[in-house]
C-alpha positions as CSV (number, residue, x, y, z in Angstrom):
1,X,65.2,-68.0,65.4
2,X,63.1,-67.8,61.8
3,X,59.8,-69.7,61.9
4,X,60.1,-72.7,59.7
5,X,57.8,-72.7,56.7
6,X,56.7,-75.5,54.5
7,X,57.6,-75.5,50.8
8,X,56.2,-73.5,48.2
9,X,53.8,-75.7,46.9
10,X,53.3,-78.4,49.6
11,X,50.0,-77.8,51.4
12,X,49.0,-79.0,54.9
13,X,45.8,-80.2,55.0
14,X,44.4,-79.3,58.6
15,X,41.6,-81.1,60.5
16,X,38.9,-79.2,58.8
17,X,40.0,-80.6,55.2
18,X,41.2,-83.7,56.0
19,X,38.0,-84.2,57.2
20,X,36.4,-83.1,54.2
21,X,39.3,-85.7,52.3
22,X,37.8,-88.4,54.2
23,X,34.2,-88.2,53.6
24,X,35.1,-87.9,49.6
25,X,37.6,-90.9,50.1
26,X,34.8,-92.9,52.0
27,X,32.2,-92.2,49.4
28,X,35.2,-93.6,46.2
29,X,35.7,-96.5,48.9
30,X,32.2,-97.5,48.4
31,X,31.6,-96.9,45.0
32,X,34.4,-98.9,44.2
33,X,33.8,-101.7,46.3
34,X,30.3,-102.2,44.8
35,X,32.0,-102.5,41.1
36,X,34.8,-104.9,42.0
37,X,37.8,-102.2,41.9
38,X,40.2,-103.4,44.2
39,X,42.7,-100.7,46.6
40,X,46.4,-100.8,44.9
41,X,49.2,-98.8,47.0
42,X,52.4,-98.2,44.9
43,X,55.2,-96.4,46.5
44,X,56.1,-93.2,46.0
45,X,59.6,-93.3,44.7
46,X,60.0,-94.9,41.7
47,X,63.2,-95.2,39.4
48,X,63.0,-92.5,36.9
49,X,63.1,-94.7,34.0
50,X,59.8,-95.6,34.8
51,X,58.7,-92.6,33.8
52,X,60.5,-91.8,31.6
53,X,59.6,-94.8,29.1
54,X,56.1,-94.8,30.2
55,X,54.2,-91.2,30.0
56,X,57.5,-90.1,27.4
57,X,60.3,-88.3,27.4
58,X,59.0,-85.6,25.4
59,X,56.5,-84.7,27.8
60,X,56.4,-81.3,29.5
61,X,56.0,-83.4,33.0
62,X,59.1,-85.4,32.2
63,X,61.1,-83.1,30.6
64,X,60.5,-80.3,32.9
65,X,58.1,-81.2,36.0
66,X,59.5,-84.6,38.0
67,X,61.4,-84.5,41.2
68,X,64.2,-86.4,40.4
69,X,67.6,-87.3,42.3
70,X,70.2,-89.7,42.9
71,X,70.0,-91.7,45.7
72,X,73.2,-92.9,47.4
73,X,73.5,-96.4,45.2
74,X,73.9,-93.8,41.9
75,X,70.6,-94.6,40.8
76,X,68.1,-91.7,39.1
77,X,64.7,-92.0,41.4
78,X,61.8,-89.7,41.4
79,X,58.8,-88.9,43.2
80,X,56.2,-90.3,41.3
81,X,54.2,-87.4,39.2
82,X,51.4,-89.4,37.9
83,X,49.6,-92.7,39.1
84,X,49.4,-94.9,35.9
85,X,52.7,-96.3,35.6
86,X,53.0,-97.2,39.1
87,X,50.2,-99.4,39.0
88,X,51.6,-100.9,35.8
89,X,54.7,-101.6,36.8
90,X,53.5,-103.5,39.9
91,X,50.8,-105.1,38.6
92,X,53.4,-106.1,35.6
93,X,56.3,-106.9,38.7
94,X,53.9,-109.2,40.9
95,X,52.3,-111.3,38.0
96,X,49.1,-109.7,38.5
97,X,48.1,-109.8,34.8
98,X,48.3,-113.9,34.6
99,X,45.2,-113.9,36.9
100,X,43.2,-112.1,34.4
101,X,42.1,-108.7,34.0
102,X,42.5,-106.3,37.3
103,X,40.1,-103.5,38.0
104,X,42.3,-101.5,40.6
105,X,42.0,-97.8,42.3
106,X,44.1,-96.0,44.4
107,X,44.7,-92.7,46.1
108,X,47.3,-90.5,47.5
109,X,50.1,-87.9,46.7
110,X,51.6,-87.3,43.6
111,X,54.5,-84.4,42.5
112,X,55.4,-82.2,40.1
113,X,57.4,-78.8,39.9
114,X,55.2,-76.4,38.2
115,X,53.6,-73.1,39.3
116,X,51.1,-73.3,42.3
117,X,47.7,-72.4,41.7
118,X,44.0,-72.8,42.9
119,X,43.5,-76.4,43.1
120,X,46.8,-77.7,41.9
121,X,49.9,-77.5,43.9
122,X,53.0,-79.2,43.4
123,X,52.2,-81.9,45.9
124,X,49.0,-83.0,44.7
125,X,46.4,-85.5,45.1
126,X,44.9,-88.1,42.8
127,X,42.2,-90.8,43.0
128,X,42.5,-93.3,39.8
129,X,41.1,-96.0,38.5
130,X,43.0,-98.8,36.2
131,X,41.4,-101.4,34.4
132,X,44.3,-103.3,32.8
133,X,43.4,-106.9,30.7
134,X,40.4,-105.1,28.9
135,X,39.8,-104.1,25.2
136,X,36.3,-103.3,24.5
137,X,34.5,-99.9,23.4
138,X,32.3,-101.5,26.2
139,X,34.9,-101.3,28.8
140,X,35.7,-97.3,28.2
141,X,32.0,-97.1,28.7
142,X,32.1,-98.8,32.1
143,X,35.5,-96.7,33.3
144,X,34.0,-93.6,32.1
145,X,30.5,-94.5,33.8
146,X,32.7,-95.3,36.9
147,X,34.0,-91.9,37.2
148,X,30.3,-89.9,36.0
149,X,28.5,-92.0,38.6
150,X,31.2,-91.1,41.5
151,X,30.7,-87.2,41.0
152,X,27.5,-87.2,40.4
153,X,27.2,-89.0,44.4
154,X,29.1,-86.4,45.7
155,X,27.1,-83.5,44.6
156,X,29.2,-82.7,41.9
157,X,27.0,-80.2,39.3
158,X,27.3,-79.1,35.8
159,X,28.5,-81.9,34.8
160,X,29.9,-82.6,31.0
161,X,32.2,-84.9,29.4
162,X,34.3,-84.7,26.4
163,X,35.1,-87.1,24.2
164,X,37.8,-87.8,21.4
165,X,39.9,-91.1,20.0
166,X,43.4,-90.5,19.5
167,X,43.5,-93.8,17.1
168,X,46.2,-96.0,17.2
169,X,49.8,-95.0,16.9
170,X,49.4,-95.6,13.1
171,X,46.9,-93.0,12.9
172,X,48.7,-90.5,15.4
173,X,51.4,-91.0,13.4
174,X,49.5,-90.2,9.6
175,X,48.1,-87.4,11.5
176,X,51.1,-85.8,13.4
177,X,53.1,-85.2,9.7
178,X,49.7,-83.5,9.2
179,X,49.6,-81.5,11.5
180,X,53.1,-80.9,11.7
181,X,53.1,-79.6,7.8
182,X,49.8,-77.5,8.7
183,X,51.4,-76.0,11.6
184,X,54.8,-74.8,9.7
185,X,53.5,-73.0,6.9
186,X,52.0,-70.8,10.3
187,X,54.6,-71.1,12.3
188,X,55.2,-67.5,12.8
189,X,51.9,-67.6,14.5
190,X,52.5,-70.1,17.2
191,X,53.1,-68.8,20.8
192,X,56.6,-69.6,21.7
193,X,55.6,-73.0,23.6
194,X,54.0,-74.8,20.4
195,X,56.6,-73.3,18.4
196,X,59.3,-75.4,20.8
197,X,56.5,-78.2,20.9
198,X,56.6,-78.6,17.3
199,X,59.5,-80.7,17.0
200,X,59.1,-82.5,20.3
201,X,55.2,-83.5,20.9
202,X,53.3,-81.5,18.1
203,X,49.7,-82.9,19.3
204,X,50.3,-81.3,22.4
205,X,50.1,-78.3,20.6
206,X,46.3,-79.0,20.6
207,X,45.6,-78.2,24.4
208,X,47.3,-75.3,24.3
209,X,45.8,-72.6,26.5
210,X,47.1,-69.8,24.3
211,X,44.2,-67.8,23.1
212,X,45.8,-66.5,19.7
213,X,47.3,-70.5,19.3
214,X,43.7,-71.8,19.9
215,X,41.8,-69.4,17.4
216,X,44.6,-70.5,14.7
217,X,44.1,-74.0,15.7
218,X,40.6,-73.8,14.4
219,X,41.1,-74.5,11.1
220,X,43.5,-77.3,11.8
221,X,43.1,-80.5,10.6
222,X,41.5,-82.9,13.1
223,X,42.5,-86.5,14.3
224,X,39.3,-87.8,13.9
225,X,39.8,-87.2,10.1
226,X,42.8,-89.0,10.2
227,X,41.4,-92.1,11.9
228,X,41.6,-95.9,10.0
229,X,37.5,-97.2,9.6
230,X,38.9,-99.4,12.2
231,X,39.2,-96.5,14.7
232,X,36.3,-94.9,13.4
233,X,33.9,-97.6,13.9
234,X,35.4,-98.1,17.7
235,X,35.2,-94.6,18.7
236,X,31.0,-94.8,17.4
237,X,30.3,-97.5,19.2
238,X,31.9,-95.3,22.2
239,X,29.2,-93.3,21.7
240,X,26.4,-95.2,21.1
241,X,27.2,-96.7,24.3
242,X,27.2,-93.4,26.3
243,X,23.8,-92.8,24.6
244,X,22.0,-96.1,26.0
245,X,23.3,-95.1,29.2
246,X,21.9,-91.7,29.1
247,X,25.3,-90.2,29.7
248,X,25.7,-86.7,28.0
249,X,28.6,-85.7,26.0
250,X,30.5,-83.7,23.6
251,X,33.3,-84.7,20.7
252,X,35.9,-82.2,21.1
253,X,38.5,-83.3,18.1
254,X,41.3,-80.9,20.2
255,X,41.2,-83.3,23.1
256,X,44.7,-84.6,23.9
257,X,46.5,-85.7,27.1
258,X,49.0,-84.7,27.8
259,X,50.8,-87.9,28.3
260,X,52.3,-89.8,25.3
261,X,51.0,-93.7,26.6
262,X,47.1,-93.0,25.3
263,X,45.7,-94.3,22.4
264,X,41.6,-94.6,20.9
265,X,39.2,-93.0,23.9
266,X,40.5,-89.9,25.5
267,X,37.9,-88.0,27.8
268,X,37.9,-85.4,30.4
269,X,34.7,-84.7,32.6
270,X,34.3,-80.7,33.4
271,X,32.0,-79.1,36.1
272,X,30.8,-75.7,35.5
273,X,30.3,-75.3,39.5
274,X,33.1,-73.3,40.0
275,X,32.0,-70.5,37.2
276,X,33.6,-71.7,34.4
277,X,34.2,-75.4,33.5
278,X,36.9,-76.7,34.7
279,X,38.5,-79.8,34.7
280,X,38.1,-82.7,37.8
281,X,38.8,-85.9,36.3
282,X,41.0,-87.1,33.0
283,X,41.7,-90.6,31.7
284,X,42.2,-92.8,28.3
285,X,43.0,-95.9,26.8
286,X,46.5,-97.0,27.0
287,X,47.0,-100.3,25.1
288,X,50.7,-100.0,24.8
289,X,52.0,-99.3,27.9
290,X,52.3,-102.4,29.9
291,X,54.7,-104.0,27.0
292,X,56.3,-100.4,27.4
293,X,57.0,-101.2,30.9
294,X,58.4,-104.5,29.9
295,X,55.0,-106.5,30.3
296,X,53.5,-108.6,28.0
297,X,51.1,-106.6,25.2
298,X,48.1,-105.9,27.5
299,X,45.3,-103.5,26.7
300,X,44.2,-101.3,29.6
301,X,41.7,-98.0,30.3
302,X,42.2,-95.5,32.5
303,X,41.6,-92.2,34.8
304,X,42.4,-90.1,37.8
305,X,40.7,-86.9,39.0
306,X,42.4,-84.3,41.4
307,X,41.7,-84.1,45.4
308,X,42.3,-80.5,45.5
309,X,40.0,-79.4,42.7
310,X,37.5,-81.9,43.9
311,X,37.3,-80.0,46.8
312,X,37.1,-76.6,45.4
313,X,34.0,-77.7,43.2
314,X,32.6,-79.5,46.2
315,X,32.6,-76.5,48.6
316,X,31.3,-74.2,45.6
317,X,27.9,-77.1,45.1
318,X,27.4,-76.9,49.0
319,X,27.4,-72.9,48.9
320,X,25.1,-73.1,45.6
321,X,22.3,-76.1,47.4
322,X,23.0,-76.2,51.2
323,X,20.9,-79.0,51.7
324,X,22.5,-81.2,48.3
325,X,24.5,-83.9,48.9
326,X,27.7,-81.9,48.0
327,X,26.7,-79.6,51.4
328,X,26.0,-83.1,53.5
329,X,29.0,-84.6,52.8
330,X,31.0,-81.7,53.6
331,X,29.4,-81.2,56.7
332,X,31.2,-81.6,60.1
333,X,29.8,-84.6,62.1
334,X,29.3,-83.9,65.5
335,X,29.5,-85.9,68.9
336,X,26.5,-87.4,70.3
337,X,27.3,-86.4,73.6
338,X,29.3,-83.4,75.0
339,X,30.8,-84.3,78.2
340,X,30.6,-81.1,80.6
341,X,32.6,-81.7,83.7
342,X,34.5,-79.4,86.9
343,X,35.9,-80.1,90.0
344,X,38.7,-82.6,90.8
345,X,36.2,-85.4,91.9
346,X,34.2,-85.0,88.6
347,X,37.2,-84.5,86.0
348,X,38.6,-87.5,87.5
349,X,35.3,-89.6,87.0
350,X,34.3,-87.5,83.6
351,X,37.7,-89.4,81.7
352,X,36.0,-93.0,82.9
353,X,32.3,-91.9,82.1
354,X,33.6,-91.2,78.7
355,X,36.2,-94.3,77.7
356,X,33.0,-96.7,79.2
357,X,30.7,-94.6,76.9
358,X,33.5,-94.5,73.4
359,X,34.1,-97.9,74.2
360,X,29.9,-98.6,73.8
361,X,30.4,-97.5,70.3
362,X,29.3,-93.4,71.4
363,X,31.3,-90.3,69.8
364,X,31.9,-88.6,73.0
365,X,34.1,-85.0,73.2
366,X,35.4,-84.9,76.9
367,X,35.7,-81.0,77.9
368,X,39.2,-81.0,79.3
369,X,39.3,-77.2,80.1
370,X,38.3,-77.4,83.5
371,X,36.4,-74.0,82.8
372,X,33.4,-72.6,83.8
373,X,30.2,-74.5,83.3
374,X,28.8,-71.5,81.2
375,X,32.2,-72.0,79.2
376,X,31.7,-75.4,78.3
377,X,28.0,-75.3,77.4
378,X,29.0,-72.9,74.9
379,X,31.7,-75.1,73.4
380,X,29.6,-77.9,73.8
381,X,26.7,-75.7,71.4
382,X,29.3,-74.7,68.8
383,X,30.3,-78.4,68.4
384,X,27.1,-79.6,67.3
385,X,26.0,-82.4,69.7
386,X,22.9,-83.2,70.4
387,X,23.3,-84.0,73.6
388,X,25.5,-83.0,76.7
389,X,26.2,-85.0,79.8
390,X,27.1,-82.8,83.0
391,X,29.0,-83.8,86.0
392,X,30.5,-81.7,89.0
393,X,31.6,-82.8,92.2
394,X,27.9,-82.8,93.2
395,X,27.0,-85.5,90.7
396,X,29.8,-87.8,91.4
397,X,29.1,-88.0,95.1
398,X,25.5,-88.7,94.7
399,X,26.4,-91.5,91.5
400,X,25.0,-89.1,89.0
401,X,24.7,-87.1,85.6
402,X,22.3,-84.9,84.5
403,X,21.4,-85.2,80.4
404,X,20.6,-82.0,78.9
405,X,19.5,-81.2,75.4
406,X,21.7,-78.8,73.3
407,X,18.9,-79.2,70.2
408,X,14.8,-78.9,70.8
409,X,13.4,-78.9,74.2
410,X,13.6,-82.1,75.7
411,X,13.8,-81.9,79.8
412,X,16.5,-82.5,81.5
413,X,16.9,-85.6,83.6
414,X,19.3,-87.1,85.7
415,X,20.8,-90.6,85.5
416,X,22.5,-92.7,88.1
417,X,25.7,-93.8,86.5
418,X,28.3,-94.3,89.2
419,X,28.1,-98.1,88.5
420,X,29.2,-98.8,84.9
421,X,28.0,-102.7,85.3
422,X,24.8,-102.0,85.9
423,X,24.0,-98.2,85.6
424,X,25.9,-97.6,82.0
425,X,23.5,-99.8,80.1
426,X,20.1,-97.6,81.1
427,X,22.4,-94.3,80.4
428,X,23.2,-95.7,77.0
429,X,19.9,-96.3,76.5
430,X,18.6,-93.2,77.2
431,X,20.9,-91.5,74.9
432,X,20.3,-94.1,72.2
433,X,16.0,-93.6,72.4
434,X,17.1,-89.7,72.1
């Protein structure tokens, strides 16, 4: 019988990672906490109309990308491929938005059928932030600071954000017959993509990765010349705002996401760590979506970056300063105390000695091998812990452990232990003075 494999595209994430997951999770945990965000969990299958009216049909992701089926009640369904319009439609669905603005975050997986590559497979992982009720240049300062100020804590380097407004849909709208009149009289110079793009969803056209496209694109006209004052004067105070907080950036008039719901302040932050810059977090205004999504008009500001490429730049900052906080974070976290133990009176004793000690609030690692003692000092130095507890047959007859040091050169000593009511306490406290 063939060994079953999992799907091209959908990754398991082994203890190793999910490890690494978890330290970056508790970190956004925090950091959210101590701004107000509040934890949203949407489900994963959502009716495909969702989508469909909220990041827009013509979008390469709905058009071409989504996991969509019908269920057995007839109805379209799909695995959510983005975050946004989950969180909308609940927050819209549970009358969230009559108790005033929400700041909300959220992680987990997301889907999409496109080509697996370094960082982005077709099960993917986001964290996002949504702050729906808010209309400010001010607040796109605060959601972008939000997202800066979360990288920058873990160890992310070479950081740089760009910058651009996409107006309002009157402006996108002046600007796409623009653009779209620019881009026909060259046509014949379009790779085949923005040629099919140019009827469908011509500013996508912008983020094209085609070389030849982007060298012809140079001389395009530019949304922020198509921008009302109105616009203009938001997307400067944008700016200005960055600038009092000190937060570098750089207007790049070919900045577009690639879904249709954003409007004014697009951004992208970029770290240079894994060679070249490449993208870790994304995000916008989106003032119109929530009435899209059958809400009342609400203005809202958001952004998600991408677990898997977190990871990738977070493994590259820990090789490039092993000592940064990139390197600590990713760091395993060892057991205090490695629990050595042989012989059937000891293993039996060795599982008790180690619930009384997990249950004192100590990461123990019970060797349950029944090896050698040379074995399990060995396992017991590749682990990491400080410390190691041993007990053989010998011990447990005369009520005993012996402590040994695994790091510096602390003596050894032996502890009576054999009554948990009154001998645990002076063992915990020898371990807890080491």
């Amino acid at each position: 019988m063939s060994q079953l494999q999992s799907l091209r595209g959908m990754v398991d994430l082994l203890p190793e990672q999910t490890r690494r997951w978890q330290a970056v999770e508790a970190v956004a945990r925090d950091h959210f906490r101590r701004a107000g965000v509040e934890e949203i969990r949407t489900p994963l299958l959502e009716v495909t109309d969702l989508f469909a009216r909220g990041i827009g049909e013509g979008t390469d992701v709905v058009g071409k990308e989504m996991y969509s089926f019908l269920d057995r009640g007839e109805r379209s369904c799909t695995l959510r491929p983005e975050g946004t319009a989950s969180v909308v439609r609940a927050a819209v669905q549970h009358g969230l938005l009559s108790q005033g603005a929400q700041k909300l975050w959220y992680t987990g997986p997301m889907f999409r059928y496109e080509r697996p590559q370094a960082g982005r497979q077709r099960q993917f992982h986001q964290i996002g932030v949504e702050c729906i009720g808010v209309s400010s240049a001010r607040s796109d300062v605060e959601a972008i600071a939000l997202a800066w100020d979360l990288l920058a804590a873990l160890g992310v380097q070479g950081l740089e954000l760009e910058i651009n407004s996409l107006g309002t849909p009157e402006d996108r709208q002046h600007y796409r017959a623009q653009l779209v009149a620019w881009l026909q009289e060259r046509q014949d110079q379009l790779d085949a993509d923005s040629q099919e793009r140019l009827s469908t969803n011509p500013l996508r056209i912008l983020d094209s990765k085609n070389k030849a496209t982007q060298a012809l694109l140079a001389d395009a006209p530019t949304l922020l010349e198509a921008l009302s004052p109105e616009s203009a004067q938001r997307f400067e105070q944008v700016q200005a705002l960055l600038g009092q907080l000190a937060i570098p950036f750089r207007v790049n008039t070919r900045l577009v996401r690639g879904l249709d719901y954003y409007g004014h302040t697009a951004f992208e932050i970029t770290s240079d760590q894994l060679g070249a810059q490449s993208t870790v977090c994304g995000g916008g205004r989106y003032d119109g979506l929530v009435e899209q999504l059958g809400g009342a008009a609400t203005p809202a500001i958001g952004w998600a970056l991408g677990m898997e490429r977190l990871l990738l730049v977070l493994e590259a900052a820990a090789k490039a300063n092993p000592e940064g906080p990139a390197a600590q974070l990713t760091a395993p976290t060892p057991p205090t105390v490695y629990l050595v133990n042989r012989g059937e009176a000891a293993e039996a004793a060795a599982l008790g000695l180690a619930r009384n000690l997990r249950q004192a609030g100590l990461a123990v690692e019970l060797d349950g091998s029944g090896a050698a003692f040379g074995k399990q000092f060995k396992r017991a130095d590749r682990c990491g812990a400080p410390w190691a507890l041993v007990l053989g047959d010998g011990e447990v007859e005369q009520g005993q452990v012996r402590l040994k040091a695994l790091r510096g050169d602390a003596d050894e000593q032996t502890l009576a232990w054999a009554d948990p009511t009154t001998d645990l306490p002076l063992l915990l406290n020898a371990l807890q003075q080491r």
